[in-house]
Wavefront OBJ file of the C-alpha trace (Angstrom):
o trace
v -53.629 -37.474 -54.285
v -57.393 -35.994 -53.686
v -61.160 -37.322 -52.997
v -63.706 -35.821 -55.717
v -62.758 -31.968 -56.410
v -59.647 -31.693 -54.399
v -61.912 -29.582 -51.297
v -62.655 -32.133 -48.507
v -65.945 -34.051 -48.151
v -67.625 -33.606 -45.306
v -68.155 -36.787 -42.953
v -68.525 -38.011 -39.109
v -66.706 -37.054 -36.122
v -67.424 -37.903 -32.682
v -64.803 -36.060 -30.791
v -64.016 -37.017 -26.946
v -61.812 -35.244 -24.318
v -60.474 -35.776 -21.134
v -59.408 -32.866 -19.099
v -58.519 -30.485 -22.038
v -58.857 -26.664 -22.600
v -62.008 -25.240 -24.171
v -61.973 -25.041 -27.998
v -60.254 -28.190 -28.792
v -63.390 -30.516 -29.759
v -63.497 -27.628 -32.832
v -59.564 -27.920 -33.330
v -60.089 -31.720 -33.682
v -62.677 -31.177 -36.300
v -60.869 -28.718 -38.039
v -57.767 -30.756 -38.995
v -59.025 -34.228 -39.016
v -61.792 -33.296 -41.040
v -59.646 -32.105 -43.653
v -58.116 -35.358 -44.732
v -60.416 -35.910 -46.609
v -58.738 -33.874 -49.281
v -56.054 -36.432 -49.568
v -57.646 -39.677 -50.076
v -58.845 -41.520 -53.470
v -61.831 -42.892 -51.586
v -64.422 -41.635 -49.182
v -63.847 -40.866 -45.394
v -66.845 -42.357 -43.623
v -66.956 -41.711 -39.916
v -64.093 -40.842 -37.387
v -63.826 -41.315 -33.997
v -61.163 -39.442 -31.980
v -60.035 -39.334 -28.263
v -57.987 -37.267 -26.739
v -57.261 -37.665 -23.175
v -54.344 -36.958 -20.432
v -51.943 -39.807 -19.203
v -52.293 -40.458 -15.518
v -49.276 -39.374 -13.762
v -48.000 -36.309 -14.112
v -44.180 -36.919 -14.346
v -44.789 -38.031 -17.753
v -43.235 -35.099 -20.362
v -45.939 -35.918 -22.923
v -48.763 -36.491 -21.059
v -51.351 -35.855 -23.683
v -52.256 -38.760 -25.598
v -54.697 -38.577 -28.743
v -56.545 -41.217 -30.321
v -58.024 -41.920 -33.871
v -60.093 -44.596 -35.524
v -61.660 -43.626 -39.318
v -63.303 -45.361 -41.422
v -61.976 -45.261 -45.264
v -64.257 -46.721 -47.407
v -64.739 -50.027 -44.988
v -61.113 -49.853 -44.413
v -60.159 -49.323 -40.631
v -56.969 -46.912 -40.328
v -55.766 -46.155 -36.474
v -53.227 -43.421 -35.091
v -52.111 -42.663 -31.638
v -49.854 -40.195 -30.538
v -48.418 -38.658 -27.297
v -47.565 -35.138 -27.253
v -46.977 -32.310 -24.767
v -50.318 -30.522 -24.970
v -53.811 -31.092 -26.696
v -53.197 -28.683 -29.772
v -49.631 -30.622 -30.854
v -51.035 -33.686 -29.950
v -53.945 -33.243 -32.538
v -51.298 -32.036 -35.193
v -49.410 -35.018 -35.096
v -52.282 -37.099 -35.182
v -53.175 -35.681 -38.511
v -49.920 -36.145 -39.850
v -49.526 -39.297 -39.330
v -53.203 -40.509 -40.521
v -52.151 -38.195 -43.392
v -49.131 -40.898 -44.034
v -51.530 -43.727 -43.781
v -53.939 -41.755 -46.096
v -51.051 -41.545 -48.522
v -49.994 -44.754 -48.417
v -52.839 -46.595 -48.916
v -53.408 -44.180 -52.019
v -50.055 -45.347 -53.015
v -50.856 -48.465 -52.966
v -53.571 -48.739 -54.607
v -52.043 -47.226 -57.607
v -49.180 -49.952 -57.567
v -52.329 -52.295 -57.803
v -53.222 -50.597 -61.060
v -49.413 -50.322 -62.591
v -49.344 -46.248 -61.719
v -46.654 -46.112 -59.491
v -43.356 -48.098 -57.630
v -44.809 -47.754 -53.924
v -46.333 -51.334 -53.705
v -43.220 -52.872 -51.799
v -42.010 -49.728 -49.875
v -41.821 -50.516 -46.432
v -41.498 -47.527 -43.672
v -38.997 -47.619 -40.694
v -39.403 -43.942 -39.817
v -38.755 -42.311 -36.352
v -42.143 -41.234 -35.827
v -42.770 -44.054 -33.757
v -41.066 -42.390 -30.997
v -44.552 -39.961 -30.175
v -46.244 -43.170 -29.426
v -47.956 -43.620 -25.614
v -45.970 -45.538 -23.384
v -48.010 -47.453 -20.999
v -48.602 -45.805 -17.731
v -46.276 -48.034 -14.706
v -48.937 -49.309 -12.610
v -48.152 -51.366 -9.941
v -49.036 -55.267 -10.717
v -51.683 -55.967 -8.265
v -53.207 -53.359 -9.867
v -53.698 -54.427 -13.179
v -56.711 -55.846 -14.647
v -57.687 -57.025 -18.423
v -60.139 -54.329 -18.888
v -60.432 -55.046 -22.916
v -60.708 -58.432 -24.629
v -61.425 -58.399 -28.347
v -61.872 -61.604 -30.239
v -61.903 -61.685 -34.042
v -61.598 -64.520 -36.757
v -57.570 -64.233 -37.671
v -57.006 -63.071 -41.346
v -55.066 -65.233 -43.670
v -52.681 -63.121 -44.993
v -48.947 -63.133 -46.077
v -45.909 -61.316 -43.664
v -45.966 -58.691 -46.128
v -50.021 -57.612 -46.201
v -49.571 -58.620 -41.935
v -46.678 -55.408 -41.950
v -48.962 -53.177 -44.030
v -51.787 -53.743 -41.889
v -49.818 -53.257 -38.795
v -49.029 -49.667 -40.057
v -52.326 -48.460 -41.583
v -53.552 -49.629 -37.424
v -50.463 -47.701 -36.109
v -50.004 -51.224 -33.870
v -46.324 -52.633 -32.293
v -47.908 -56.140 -33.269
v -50.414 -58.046 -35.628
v -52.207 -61.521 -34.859
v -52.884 -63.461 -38.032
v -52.762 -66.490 -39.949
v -49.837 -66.638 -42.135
v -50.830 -68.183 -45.094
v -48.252 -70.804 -45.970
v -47.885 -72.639 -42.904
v -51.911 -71.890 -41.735
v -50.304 -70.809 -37.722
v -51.358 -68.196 -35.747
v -48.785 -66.143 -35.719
v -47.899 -62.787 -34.630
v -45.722 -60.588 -36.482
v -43.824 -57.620 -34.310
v -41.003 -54.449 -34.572
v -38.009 -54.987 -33.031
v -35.881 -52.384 -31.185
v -33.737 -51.915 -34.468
v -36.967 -51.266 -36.469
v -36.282 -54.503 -38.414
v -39.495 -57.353 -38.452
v -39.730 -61.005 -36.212
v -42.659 -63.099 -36.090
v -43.284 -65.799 -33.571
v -45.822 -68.505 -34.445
v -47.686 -71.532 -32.464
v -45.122 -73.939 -33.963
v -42.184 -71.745 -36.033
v -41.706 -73.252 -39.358
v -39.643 -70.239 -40.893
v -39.361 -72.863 -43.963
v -43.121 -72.805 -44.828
v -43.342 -69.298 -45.144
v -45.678 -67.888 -47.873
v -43.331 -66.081 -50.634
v -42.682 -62.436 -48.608
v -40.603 -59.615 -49.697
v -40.265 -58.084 -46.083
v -36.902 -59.221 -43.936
v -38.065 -60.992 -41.215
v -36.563 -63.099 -38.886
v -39.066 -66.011 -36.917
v -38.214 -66.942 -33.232
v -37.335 -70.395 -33.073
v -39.661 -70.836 -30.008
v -43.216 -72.307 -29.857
v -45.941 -70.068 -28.172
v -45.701 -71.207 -24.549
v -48.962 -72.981 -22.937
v -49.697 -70.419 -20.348
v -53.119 -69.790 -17.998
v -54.383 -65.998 -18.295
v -53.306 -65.697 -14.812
v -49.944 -67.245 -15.580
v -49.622 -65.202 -18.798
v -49.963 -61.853 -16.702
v -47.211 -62.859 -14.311
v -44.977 -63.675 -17.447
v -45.651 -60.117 -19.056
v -45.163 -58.419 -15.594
v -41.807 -60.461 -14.626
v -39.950 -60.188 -18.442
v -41.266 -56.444 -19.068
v -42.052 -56.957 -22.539
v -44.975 -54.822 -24.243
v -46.805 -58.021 -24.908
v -46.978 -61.875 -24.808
v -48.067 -64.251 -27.122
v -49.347 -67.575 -26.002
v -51.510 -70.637 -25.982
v -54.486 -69.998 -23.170
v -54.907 -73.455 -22.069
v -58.248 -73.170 -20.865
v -59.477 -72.377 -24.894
v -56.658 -74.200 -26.307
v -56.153 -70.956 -28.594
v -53.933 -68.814 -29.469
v -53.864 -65.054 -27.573
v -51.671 -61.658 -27.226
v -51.712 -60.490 -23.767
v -50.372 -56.770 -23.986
v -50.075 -53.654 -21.824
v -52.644 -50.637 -22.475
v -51.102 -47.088 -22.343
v -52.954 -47.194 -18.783
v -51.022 -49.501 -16.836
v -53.870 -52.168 -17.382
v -54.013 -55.229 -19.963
v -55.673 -55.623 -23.287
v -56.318 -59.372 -24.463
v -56.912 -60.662 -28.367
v -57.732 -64.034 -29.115
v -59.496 -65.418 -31.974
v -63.082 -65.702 -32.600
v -64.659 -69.120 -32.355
l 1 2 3 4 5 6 7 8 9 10 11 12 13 14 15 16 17 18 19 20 21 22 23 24 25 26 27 28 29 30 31 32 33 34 35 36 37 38 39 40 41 42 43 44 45 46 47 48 49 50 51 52 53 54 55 56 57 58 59 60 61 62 63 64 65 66 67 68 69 70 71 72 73 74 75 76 77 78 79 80 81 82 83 84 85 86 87 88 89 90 91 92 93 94 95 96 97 98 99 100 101 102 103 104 105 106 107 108 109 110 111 112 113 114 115 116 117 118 119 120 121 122 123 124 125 126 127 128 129 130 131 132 133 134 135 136 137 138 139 140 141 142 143 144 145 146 147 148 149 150 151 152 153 154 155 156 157 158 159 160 161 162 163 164 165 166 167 168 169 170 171 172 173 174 175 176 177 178 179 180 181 182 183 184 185 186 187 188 189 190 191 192 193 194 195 196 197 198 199 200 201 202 203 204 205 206 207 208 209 210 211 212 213 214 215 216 217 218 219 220 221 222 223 224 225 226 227 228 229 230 231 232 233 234 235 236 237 238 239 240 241 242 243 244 245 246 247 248 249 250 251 252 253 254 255 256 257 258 259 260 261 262 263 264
């Protein structure tokens, strides 16, 4: 797999860090900068962060950040590691997976190769952030991002959850036309839940997935945090009754809330 000659192409970094030793803004540019070697089409712009988790009883406390831009097409990694330098070096492994997968499949597209189907239950998972346990008076929804939900099959939903290194995707699945939100379980199998599960209606899939029999519950935003903080789950999905939407209420790596809904 290579971009142009094989050498990588130049492009875009904006590099932030939070608390780390000198030299590592030119680390980060070293070896993210060189994917661009292993990619069919062009690297655009990167933006990576790499910052240190807020309590220091945490063994990885490092956490490092990346968003690039692949021709249009957003790819996302986040890792946790001990200190700055290993942090960064997982980080470009693992965008180097998503490089190589999207490579992959994009030759399956064109009859070149067996990848298109392949689906990825590796341990790497395990150097993601965990959220940081602050206490629940504390917590505020410090990020709300609203997009119009892409109609897309369980299938595409799972290979868009891994080329944005996410635990969950919110989407439209395209047979029954319901939000839906499509997660990992602990045994690194697939479930979905949906406004109103109709497992039944299910565009064709290849992916195993099981669908939880229950509707998204009506909930407040107010009501919704006190669900996520009582049941300790990494998320909740839900109907805000105030927009009469669907929404994912999740926990940030810093102890506070993130909150997606769609556009509109």
């Amino acid at each position: 797999m290579g971009y142009g000659n094989g050498l990588p192409v130049a492009f875009d970094i904006d590099v932030t860090t939070q608390g780390q030793p000198p030299g590592i803004e030119d680390y980060v540019r070293e070896k993210i900068g060189g994917l661009s070697r292993f990619t069919h089409q062009p690297v655009l712009h990167a933006r990576v962060r790499v910052s240190r988790h807020a309590d220091p009883a945490v063994a990885r406390p490092v956490i490092a950040q990346a968003n690039i831009d692949v021709n249009g097409r957003p790819v996302r990694a986040q890792v946790q590691a001990a200190n700055a330098r290993e942090a960064i070096d997982r980080l470009e492994a693992r965008l180097w997976r998503r490089l190589e997968r999207i490579a992959n499949r994009a030759e399956a597209k064109h009859g070149n190769s067996s990848h298109a189907n392949e689906w990825h239950h590796q341990s790497e998972r395990t150097d993601r952030p965990s959220h940081y346990p602050r206490p629940s008076d504390e917590r505020r929804i410090i990020r709300r991002k609203s997009f119009t939900l892409g109609t897309c099959t369980v299938d595409e939903a799972a290979q868009e959850m891994e080329l944005l290194d996410v635990d969950f995707h919110l989407f439209t699945e395209k047979g029954t036309g319901q939000a839906s939100v499509l997660y990992r379980t602990d045994s690194a199998g697939y479930r979905m839940a949906q406004v109103m599960p109709l497992p039944r209606e299910l565009a064709p899939h290849e992916l195993p997935v099981s669908v939880s029999p229950q509707p998204a519950p009506r909930l407040t935003i107010a009501r919704a945090k006190e669900r996520l903080s009582l049941l300790g789950l990494p998320f909740l999905f839900f109907i805000d009754m105030d927009q009469g939407r669907a929404g994912v209420l999740y926990h940030r790596y810093d102890g506070h809330y993130g909150l997606i809904s769609p556009a509109g």
